[in-house]
N, C-alpha and C positions, 0 to 999 in steps of 0.2 A: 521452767517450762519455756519454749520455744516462743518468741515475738514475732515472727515473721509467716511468712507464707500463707496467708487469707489473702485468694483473691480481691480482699474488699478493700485491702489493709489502706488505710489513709482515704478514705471517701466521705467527704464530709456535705455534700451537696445539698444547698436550700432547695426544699422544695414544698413546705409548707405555706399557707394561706398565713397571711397577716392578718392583726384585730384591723378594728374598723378604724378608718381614719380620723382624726380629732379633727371638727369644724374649728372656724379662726373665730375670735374675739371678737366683739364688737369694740371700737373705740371707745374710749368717753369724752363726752361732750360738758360743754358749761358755758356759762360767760366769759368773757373778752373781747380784746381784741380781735381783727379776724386773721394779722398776722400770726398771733401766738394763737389759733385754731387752725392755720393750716399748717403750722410748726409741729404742732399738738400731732395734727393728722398724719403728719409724716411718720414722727416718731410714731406712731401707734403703730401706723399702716408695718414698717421695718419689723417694731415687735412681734406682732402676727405673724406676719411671714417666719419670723425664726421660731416662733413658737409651732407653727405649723409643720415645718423643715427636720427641728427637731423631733417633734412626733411620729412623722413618719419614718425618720431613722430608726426611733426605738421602737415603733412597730415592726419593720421590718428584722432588726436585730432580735425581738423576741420571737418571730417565725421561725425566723434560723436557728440561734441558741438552745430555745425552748422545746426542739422537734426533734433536737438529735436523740436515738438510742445508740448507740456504737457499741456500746459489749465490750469495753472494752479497761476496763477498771479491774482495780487490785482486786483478787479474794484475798480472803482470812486463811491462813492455813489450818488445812486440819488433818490431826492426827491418827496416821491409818492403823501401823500395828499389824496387817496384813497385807500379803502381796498383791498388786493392784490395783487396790484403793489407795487413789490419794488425792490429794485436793492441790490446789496452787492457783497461779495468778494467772490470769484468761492471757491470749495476747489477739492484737488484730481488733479492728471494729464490727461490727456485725452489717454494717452497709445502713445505707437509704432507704428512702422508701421509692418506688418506681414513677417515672414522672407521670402515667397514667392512674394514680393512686386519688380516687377523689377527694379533694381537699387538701393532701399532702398528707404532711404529719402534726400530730395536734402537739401540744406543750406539756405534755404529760399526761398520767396517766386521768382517760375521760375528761380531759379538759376540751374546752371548745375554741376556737381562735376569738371565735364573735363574744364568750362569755353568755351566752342563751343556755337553755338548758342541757342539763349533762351533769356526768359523774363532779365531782372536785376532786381532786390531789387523794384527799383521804375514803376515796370511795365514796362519799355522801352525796346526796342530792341536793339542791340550792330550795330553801323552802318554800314550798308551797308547789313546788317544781319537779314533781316527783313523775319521771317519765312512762309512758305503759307499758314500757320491757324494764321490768327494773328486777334484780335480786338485792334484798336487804344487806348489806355485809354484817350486820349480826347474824345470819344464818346459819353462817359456818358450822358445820357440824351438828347441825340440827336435820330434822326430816323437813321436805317439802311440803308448806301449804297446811291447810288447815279442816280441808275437805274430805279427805282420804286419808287414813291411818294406814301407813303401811313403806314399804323401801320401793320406791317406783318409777327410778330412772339408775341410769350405773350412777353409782358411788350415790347413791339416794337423793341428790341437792343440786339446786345452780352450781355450785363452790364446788362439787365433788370430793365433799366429804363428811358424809353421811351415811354412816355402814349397818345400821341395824339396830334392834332393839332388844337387850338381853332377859333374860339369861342366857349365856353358854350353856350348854347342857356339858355338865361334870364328869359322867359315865357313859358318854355315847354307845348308840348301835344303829344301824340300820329299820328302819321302822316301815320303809316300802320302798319296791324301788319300777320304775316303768321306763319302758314296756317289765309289766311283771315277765313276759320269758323273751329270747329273740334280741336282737339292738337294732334302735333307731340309725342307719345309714342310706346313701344313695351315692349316684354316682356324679362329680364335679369337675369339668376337664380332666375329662377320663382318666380320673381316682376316684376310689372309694372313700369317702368320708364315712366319721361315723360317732355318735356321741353329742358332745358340745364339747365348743372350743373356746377360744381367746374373742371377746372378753367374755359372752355368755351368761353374764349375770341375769339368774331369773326377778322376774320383778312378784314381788309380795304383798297383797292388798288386802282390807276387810269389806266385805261387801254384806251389806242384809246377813248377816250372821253368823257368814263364813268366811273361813280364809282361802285367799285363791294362790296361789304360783300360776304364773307363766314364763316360759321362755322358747326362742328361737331355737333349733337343732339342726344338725346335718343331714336328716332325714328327710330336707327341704319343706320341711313343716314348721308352725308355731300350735303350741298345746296350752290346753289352760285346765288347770287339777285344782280337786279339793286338795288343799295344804297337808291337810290330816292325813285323807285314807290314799291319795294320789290315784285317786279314780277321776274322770271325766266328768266337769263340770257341762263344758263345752266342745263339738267334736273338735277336730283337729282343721286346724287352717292352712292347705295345702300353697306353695309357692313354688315358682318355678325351678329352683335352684337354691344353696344349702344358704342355712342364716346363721354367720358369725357374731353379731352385736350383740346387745343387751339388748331387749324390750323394754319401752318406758309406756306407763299406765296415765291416761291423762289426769292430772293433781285436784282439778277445779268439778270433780265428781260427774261428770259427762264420762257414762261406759264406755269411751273410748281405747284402744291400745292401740300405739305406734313402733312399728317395724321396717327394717328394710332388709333385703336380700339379696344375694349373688344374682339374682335372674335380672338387676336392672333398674328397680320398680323399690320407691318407697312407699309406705303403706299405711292407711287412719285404718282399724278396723273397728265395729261397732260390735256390742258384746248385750246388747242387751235385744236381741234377737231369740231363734232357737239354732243359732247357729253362727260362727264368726263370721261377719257381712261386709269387705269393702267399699270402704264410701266414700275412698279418695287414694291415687296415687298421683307419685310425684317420679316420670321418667330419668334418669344418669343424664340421659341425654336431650331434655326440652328447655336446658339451659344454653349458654355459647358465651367465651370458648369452654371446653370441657379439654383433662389432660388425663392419662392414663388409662383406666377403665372404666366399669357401671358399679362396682360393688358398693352396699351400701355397709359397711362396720357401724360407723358412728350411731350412739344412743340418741336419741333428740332430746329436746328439755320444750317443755312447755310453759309458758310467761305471758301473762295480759292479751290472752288467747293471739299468740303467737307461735310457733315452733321454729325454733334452730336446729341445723342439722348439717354438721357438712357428710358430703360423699366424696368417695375415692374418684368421681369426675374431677376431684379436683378444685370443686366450689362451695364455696359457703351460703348456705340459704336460709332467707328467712320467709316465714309462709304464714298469714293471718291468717287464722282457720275459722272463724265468724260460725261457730258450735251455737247450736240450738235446736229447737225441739218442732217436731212436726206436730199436724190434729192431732193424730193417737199420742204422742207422747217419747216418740220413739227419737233416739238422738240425730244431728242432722250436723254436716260441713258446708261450708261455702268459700273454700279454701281459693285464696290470693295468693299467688308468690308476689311478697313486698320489694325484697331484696337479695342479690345474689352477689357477689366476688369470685373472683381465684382465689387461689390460696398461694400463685406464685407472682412475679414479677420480673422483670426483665433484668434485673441485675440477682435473682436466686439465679436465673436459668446458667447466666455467666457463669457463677461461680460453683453451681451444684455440676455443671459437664453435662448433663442428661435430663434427662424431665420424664421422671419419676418421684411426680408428682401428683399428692392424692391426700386425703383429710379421714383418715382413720379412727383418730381419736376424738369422745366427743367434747362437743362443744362445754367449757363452762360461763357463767354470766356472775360477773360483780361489780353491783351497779346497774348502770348501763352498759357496761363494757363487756361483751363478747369477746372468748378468748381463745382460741385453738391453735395446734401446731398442724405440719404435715411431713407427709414422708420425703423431703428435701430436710427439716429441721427447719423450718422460718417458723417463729413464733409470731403470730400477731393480735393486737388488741383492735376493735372494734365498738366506737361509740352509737350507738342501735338510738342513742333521743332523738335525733333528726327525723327516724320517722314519723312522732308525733307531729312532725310539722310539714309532714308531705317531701321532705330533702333525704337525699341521699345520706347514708352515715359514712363518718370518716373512719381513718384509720388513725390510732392513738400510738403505735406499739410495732417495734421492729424489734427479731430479735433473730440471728443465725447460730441455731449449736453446732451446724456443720455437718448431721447424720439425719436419717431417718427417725421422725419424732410421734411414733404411732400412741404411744400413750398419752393418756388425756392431763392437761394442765390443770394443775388445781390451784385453789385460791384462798389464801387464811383471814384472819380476821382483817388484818392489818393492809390487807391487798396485795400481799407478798404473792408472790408467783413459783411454783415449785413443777420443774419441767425435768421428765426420763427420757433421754435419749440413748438409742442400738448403736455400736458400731460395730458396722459392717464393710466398709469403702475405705478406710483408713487415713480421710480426709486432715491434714493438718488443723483445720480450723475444731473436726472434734478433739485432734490432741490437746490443743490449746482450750478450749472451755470447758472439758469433762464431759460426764454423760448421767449425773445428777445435779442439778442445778437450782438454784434460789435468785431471782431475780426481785429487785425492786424497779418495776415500771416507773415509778416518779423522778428515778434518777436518771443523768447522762448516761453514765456507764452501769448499767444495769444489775452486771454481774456482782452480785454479794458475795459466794462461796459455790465451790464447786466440789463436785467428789468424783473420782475417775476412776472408771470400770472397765478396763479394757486387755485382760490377761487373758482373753480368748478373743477370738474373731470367729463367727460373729460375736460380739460380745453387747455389756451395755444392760439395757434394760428395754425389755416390751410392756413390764407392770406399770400400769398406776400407783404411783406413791399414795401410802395412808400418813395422815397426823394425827400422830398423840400427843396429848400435853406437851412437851419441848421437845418430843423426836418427831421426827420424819423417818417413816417405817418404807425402806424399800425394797422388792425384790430382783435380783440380778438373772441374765440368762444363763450365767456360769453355776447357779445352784446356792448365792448366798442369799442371805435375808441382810442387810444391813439396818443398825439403827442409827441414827447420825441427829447430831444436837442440830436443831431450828435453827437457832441464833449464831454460830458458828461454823455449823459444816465439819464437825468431829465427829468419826466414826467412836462411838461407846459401844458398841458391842455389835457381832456379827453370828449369825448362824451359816449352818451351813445343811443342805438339803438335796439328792436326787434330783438334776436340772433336766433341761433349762425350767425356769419357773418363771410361766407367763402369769400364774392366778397374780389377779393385784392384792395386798394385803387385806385382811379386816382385823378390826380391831372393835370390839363392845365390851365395854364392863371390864376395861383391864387385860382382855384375853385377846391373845394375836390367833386368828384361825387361817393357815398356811397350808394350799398344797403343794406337792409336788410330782415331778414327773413318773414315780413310781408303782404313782396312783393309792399315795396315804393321804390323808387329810389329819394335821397335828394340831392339837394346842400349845399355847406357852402363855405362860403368866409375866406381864407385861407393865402392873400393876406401878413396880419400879424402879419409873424408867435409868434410875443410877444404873439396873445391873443389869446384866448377862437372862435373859430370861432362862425360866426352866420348865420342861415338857410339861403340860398335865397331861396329855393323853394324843395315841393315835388312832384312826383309822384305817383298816385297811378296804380299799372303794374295789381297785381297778382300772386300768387304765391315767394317764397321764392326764393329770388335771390342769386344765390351762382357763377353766371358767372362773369366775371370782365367785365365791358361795353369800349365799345371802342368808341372815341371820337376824330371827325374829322369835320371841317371846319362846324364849326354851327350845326352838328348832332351827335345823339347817338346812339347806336344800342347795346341793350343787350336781354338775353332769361333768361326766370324765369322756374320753375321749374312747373308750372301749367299748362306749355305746348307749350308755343306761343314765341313768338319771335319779336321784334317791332324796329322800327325804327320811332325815337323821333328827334324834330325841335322845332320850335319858332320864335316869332319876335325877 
């Protein structure tokens, strides 16, 4: 693979905070002479000082050392077997961090310069230390919270990876579909939308005895349906402009739901009304600076009544939302914006050429450490403890794929980092890192292994990668399904399916549930992961399915792009 030509290439710039500095020694004192005590004192005094001298060299060396990510380390090769795919050794560093970067860069991943509280190396928390943004890392692939049964942000979890709760249903059909006649579209920079799109996962909850779906539509609406019959729980929640993300449901049992939308405008809606009632938004533009548009894709996550969320202004925010309940009973916001960033910096802008830049994907949390890409490709970590203590959070984590990075990062047990990146721009720096990636944040050079999808332009990947046991499950926009070993970065088996294929994968109970652009929704038996999966079953919906379907106790519920929306069973 090519070593050369990243913009970045050989940038190795301190710009991280040093620990604290070590105070000097006191002397020791005793009887004698007072010649041999001011002899005494010399020598001490001389020790000190180098005792001091030295400290601060190794403070300062461990700023530097301990803050680089560069990107620029061997992968593993892995073996393709198809045209395409292939994997090799990254070249070029991934850059600095920008000298407006508060704090600089930490010494790994969620470390702190000062050693106060914050993530450690292995994701943990220091005990007794446990900050109030915090996601467990044993979460991984578990449901959110303890409050709400149900899949209630994309990919269900902090970690984003969390898909649902089985059974598959074995012999699918269609069980309802809404609008029962007619399609949900409207009109978006004068095009017709229509359907649900990319990412669109409806979110699925149990409330007082029922089960609810909701999701955002092109209709420029958000709906919320009995699960069962897909009739109207609550009417419909009209918005300016169409809504591409996921809805996330608040976890901590406050009928809240959080949306945002093309028209600008992020949104708290309260559901325990006779009608879905706005109780807080948050403008594209009540931030500064802002770069590219207002849209809002990303799903938010909610944490020690907190919300993260970046938008395609290009920033990343955090918002204490202080939920509670009025006299009657009724739920209530007192929302703070805590914290905000870009998501760029003065040495992406360099090297991306353009600033088309914006935060798509959402945010994941492990640890304390907040994680997102954007549409330049800068991955960044984010240590969120500091605001327990009133301070700004740092930045932990640099990382450039070189492309536009709209899928959301996810995060395994381990704190492994698993990033899809499109190629669309033909960037050297994508040739050289791929457009599936495994990163370990605690190292210099990040890159583990890479896999490389790039036999179309546009090419790459728009999905969110799924984890199963030792695979990472991806889908590509040229129409494949890849499965590729965790630990290596070997493709073991490939499908292939009517592209492009934006749905991200799911996976429950064994069973990989995949659409594509032909408007099938298929099963494959996944069970194991050694082999080649094989079909159980297809769908035929309609239209090109780019939403990820959500999957709960023997049902399915996803919307195609042809308009309609359904909710799928079986014996």
């Amino acid at each position: 693979m090519p070593t050369t030509g990243s913009p970045l290439d050989g940038i190795a710039e301190e710009v991280g905070e040093t620990s604290k500095d070590p105070g000097g020694r006191r002397a020791p004192t005793g009887p004698g002479r007072t010649g041999r005590l001011v002899r005494l004192g010399w020598v001490a005094a001389c020790v000190g000082c180098a005792v001091v001298v030295f400290s601060l060299v190794y403070a300062w060396r461990a700023g530097v050392d301990g803050g680089r990510h560069l990107g620029s380390g061997v992968s593993v090769s892995a073996s393709s077997g198809s045209p395409g795919v292939s994997s090799g050794a990254p070249g070029g560093p991934a850059g600095d961090d920008a000298e407006s970067t508060p704090g600089g860069r930490g010494g790994g991943y969620g470390s702190q310069a000062d050693g106060t509280t914050g993530s450690r190396s292995d994701g943990t928390a220091p005990a007794g230390r446990r900050p109030t943004i915090w996601a467990d890392p044993s979460g991984v692939g578990r449901p959110w919270g303890t409050k709400v049964s149900g899949l209630l942000t994309f990919r269900g979890n902090p970690s984003r990876t969390f898909y649902g709760v089985g059974p598959v249903p074995r012999r699918p059909k269609v069980l309802w579909r809404f609008p029962t006649s007619g399609r949900m579209c409207s009109i978006s920079d004068d095009k017709e939308w229509c359907g649900t799109g990319w990412t669109g996962q409806p979110a699925v909850w149990e409330r007082d005895g029922r089960t609810w779906v909701a999701f955002g539509a092109y209709d420029s609406a958000i709906h919320f349906l009995d699960a069962e019959t897909g009739e109207r729980v609550l009417p419909d929640f009209r918005v300016g402009d169409i809504v591409k993300g996921s809805v996330t449901v608040d976890p901590d049992g406050f009928p809240i739901l959080y949306s945002g939308s093309r028209d600008g405008n992020f949104r708290a809606l309260a559901l325990d009304r006779r009608e879905p009632t706005e109780l807080w938004r948050l403008g594209a533009h009540e931030v500064s600076p802002t770069m590219w548009n207002d849209d809002w894709d990303s799903s938010a996550l909610v944490v020690g009544d907190h919300l993260l969320v970046g938008g395609e202004n290009s920033q990343f925010h955090v918002v204490r939302l202080g939920r509670g309940r009025d006299g009657e009973g009724l739920v209530t916001l007192s929302p703070r914006l805590v914290f905000n960033t870009p998501s760029w910096d003065e040495e992406l802008l360099a090297a991306a050429g353009d600033r088309e830049m914006s935060i798509e994907g959402s945010v994941a949390l492990h640890g304390s450490v907040a994680w997102f890409a954007n549409s330049a490709g800068l991955v960044q970590g984010w240590d969120l403890a500091a605001l327990d203590k009133g301070e700004r959070p740092r930045r932990v984590f640099r990382f450039w794929t070189g492309e536009d990075t709209d899928a959301s990062v996810v995060v395994d047990e381990e704190g492994m980092l698993y990033v899809a990146s499109e190629y669309e721009k033909g960037r050297e720096r994508a040739r050289q890192v791929g457009q599936l990636m495994k990163l370990d944040p605690r190292k210099e050079d990040p890159l583990v292994w890479s896999v490389h999808v790039r036999d179309t332009k546009p090419g790459g990947l728009w999905a969110t990668p799924a984890l199963f046991e030792d695979l990472v499950i991806a889908a590509t926009n040229d129409g494949r399904v890849l499965g590729v070993e965790r630990a290596s970065g070997a493709l073991r088996w490939e499908l292939e399916l009517p592209g492009p294929l934006w749905q991200s994968p799911v996976v429950v109970d064994g069973v990989l549930v995949q659409g594509d652009c032909a408007g099938v929704l298929h099963a494959f038996n996944v069970s194991d992961t050694s082999r080649r999966p094989t079909e159980l079953w297809s769908l035929e919906l309609g239209g090109c399915i780019e939403s990820t379907p959500a999957v709960w106790k023997g049902r399915i519920w996803v919307g195609t792009r042809a308009g309609a929306f359904f909710g799928i069973g079986g014996s």
